[in-house]
C-alpha positions in Angstrom: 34.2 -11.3 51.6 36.7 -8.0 51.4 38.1 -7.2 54.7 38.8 -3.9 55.8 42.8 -3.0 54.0 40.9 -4.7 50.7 41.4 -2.5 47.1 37.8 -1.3 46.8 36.6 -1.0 50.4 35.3 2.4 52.0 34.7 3.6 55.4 31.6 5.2 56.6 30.0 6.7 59.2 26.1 6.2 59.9 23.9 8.1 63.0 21.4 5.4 64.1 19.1 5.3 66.8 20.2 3.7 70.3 17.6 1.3 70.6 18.7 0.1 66.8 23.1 0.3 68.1 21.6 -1.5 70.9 20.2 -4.8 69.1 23.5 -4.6 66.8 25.4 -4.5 69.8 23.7 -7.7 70.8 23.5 -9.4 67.8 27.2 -8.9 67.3 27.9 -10.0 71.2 25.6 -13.3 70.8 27.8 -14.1 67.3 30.6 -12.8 68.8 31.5 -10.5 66.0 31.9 -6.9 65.3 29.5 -4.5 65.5 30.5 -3.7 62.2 30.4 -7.4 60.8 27.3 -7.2 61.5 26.2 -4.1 59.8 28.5 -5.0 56.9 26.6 -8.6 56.5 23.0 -6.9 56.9 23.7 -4.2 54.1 24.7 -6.9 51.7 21.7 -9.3 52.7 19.8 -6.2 52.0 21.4 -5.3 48.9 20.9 -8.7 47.6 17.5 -8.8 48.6 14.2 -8.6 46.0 13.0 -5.7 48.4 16.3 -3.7 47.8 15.1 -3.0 44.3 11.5 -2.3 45.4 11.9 -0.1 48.1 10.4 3.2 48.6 12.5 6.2 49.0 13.0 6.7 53.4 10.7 9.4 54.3 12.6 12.9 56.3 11.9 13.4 59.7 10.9 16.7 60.7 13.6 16.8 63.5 16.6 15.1 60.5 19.6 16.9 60.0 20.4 18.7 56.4 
């Protein structure tokens, strides 16, 4: 796994709902890890995940931000 000062890696912001920060926040306390070890590890199960390639395209809120 890259860490964060590895050739290739990029930082990110993302806006998430506080009920979602939340349960990161706990998942990351209970493995004691960083909230963003934790995000990092879910987007690459996701990425590596059969449902990855047959997602649908996220639906806009009314209320999202351009």
């Amino acid at each position: 796994m890259l860490n964060e000062e590895s050739e290739g890696t990029v930082r990110t912001t993302v806006t998430l709902p506080k009920p979602n920060y939340e349960e990161i926040e706990r998942i990351a306390r209970e493995k004691r890890v960083s909230v963003a070890w934790v995000v990092r590890e879910a987007v690459i199960e996701y990425l590596a995940s059969d449902s990855a390639e047959a997602a649908t395209p996220l639906k806009v809120r009314k209320d999202a931000r351009p």
